[in-house]
N, C-alpha and C positions, 0 to 999 in steps of 0.2 A: 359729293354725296349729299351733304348740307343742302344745297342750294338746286340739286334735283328732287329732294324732300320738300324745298319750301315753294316749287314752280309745281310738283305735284298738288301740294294744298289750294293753290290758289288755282289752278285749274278745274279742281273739287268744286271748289266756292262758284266757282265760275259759272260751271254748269247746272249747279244748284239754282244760284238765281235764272239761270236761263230757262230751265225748264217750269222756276215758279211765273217767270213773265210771260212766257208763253201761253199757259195755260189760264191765269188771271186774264193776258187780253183774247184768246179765245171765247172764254164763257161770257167775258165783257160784253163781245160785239156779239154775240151770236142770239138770235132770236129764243126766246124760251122754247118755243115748240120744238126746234130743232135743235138743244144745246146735247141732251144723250146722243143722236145721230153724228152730229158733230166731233162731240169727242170720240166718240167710239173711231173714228175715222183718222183721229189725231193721234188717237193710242199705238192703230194698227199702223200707221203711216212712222213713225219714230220707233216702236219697237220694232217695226222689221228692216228698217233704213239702216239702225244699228246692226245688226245681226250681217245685211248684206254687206255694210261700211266693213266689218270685222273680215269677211268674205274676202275682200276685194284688194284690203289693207295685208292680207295673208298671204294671198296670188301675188301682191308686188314686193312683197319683204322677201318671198322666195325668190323672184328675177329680179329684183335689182338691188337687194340688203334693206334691211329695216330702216338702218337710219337714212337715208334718201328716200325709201318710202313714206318715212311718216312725214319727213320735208316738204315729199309732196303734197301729200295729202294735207298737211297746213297751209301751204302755200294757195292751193285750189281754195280751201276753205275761205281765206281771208279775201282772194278775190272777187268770191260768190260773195261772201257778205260787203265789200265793200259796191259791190255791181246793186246788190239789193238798196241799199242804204242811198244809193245817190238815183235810182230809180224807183221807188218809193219810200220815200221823203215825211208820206201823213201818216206811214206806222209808227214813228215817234209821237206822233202826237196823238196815239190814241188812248196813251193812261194818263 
């Protein structure tokens, strides 16, 4: 219970700085004239991703049980972001 407490927090944390990084190099790189356009775009693109992830994460915890669900759904995650991360390489380098 401990230790599903303390992998909860740090997943908090997690997504805290991710969504301040995110948003810090969005307004970063994006031209003034277009940074409202932009976010507005980043707002609807993340709040409705979540909602469909919620969706989709529901449809497979009913056919196949939660905890293989959400296995999965970590699993794909870490591979998208490792696919990102060795296919573009200069998004680190843009803070």
């Amino acid at each position: 219970m401990i230790i599903a407490m303390v992998l909860l927090m740090l997943v908090g944390m997690s997504q805290v700085l991710q969504n301040a990084l995110a948003n810090t190099l969005i307004q970063i790189t994006t031209p003034d004239a277009l940074r409202g356009r932009v976010m507005s775009q980043y707002s609807l693109v993340t709040q409705g991703m979540t909602h469909m992830g919620g969706l989709q994460a529901g449809f497979m915890a009913d056919w196949i049980g939660a905890p293989l669900s959400i296995g999965l759904g970590a699993a794909a995650a870490l591979v998208y972001g490792g696919y990102t991360a060795l296919r573009f390489p200069h998004v680190r380098n843009l803070s």
